[in-house]
C-alpha positions, 0 to 999 in steps of 0.5 A: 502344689498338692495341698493348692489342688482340690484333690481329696486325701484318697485322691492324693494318696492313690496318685501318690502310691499308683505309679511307683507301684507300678514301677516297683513291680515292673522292677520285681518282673525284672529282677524275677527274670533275670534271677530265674533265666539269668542266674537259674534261681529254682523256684520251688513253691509257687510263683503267685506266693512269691507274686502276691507277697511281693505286691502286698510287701510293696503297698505296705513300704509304700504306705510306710514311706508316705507315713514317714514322709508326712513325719518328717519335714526332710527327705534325708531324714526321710531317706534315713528312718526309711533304712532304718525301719525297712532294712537293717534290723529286718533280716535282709543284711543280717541274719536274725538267727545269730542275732542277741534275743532282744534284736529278733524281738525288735526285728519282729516288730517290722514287716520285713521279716514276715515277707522274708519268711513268705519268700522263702516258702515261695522259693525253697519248699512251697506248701507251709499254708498256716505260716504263709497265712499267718505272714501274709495277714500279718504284713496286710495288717501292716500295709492297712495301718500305715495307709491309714496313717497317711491318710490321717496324716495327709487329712490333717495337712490339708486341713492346716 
């Protein structure tokens, strides 16, 4: 039905990403809220650090999820790749300091990794500005090229 409409590219994407934007950040406020009042989690650095990474961290999957998606032509597939990229190698389940070398190096390849380091400046100590920024640019890089990805992608669907 999207591919019938005259929408162009940008206008599929923006209405693609707009919503679940959204709903991901109402999700993050409510997780903020309960790990704050709920379950007392300090917050030592700066609540707009964590704020801002946290958006910037969820355009970027975003954009990833639409690369994937136009990748694949299955959404278990889809769904699959999705934890593959995002979450296993990234340092969410396992922790990268006891991991073998060549499997820090891959886990460096993903942006999880760099807005988990954000967040624990966010949340433990503050400060850090040269590692935050060098993280947060780095997971911008990230979120620009998966968008144009999806954008060429998306181009390219519509053209067939």
């Amino acid at each position: 039905a999207m591919i019938a409409t005259p929408a162009s590219p940008s206008a599929i994407l923006v209405s693609k990403t707009f919503p679940y934007f959204c709903l991901g950040m109402l999700g993050w406020a409510l997780c903020m809220t309960a790990a704050y009042f709920l379950y007392e989690v300090p917050v030592r650095g700066s609540f707009w650090l964590i704020l801002s990474s946290s958006a910037l961290y969820l355009l970027m999957g975003l954009g990833l999820g639409l690369v994937i998606s136009g990748v694949t032509r299955s959404q278990f597939l889809a769904s699959q790749v999705t934890v593959l990229v995002s979450f296993l190698p990234a340092g969410f389940i396992f922790d990268l300091r006891s991991a073998p070398a060549w499997a820090d190096a891959m886990a460096h390849c993903l942006p999880p990794v760099y807005y988990l380091e954000v967040l624990k400046v966010g949340f433990l100590t503050g400060g850090m500005e040269e590692l935050v920024m060098k993280n947060m640019v780095i997971l911008s890089l990230f979120a620009a090229a998966a968008f144009t990805a999806s954008y060429r992608l998306c181009q390219k669907r519509l053209r067939k």
